[in-house]
N, C-alpha and C positions, 0 to 999 in steps of 0.2 A: 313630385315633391320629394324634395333629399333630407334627410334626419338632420343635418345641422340646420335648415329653415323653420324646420317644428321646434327643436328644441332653441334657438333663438328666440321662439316667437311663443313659448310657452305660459311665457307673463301673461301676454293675451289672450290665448288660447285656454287658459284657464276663469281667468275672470269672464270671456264670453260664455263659456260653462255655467260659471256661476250666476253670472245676468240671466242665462236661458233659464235656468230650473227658479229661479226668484221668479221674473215675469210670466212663466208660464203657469206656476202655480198661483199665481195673485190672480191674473188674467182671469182662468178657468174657472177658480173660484166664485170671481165676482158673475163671470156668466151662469155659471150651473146653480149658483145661490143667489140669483138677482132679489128675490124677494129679500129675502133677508139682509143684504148689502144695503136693500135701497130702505128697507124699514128702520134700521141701524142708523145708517145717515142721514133720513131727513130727521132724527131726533139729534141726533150729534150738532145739526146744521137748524134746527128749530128755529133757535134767535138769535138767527148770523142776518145777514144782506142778502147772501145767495139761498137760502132758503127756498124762494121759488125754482133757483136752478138746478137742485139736487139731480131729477133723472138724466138729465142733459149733460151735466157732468160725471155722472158715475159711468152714463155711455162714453163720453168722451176720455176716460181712464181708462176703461177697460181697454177698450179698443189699441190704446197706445203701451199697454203691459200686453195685451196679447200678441202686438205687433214685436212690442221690442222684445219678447220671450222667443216666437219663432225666427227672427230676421235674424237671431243672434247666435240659433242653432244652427240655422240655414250658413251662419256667415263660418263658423267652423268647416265646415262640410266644404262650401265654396274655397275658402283658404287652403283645406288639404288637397284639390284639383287645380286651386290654380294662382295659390300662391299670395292671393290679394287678399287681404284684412278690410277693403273697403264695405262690404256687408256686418261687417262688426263694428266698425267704424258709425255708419249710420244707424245702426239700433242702440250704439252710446248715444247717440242725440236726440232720440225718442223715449230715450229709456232716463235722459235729463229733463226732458221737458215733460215727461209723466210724473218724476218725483218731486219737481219743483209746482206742477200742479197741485200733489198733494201736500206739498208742504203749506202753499196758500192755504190750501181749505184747513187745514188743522191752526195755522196761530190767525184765519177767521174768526175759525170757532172757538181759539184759545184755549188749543188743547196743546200749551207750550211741551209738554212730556213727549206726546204722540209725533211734534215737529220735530223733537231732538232725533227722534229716533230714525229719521228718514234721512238725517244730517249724514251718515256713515254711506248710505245706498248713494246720495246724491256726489259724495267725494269718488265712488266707484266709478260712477258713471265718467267721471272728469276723468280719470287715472286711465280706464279704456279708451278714449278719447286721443287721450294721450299717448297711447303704445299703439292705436292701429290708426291716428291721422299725419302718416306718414306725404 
């Protein structure tokens, strides 16, 4: 790998940084603190519809922040041997359809605050997307 492809590619190589330490600390969190994740949301989620699917879904987040936290490390690492962004590329797509999962659950529960805030991560995801779907 020759220093004009990293620093070309540092747009992305940075925002994959930043996705990894986001997802991995959400990810880890919600595993090492399940109790408290899951007691937290099914009161957040109390008198929504999904209600009965709270554990099913905090499994199904986690899983896709701790995916897209390491796939995203992993795709740094991959890029500086061999050149390809396509492992960053695909934890941008996991790493969107994890944050648009929690955007659902938040203007469910009409927690229009908690959805704005996700607005910023989910434009991230697009913007990576976009610099390694060469």
């Amino acid at each position: 790998m020759n220093t004009n492809e990293i620093l070309k590619n540092l747009p992305a190589l940075f925002c994959a940084l930043f996705v990894a330490i986001l997802f991995i600390q959400s990810g880890l969190d919600k595993v090492f603190d399940w109790k408290g994740n899951l007691e937290w949301l099914t009161g957040h989620f109390s008198k929504s519809l999904v209600a009965p699917f709270v554990t099913p879904m905090l499994a199904g987040v986690t899983v896709m922040e701790v995916a897209t936290g390491f796939l995203s490390a992993a795709g740094i690492v991959y890029f500086i041997a061999t050149g390809s962004l396509s492992l960053i590329f695909y934890a941008s797509i996991i790493g969107a359809a994890s944050i648009t999962a929690l955007f659902f659950g938040q203007r469910i529960a009409k927690d229009y605050a908690g959805a704005a805030v996700l607005v910023p991560y989910f434009i991230l995801m697009i913007v990576v997307m976009y610099l390694t779907g060469r």
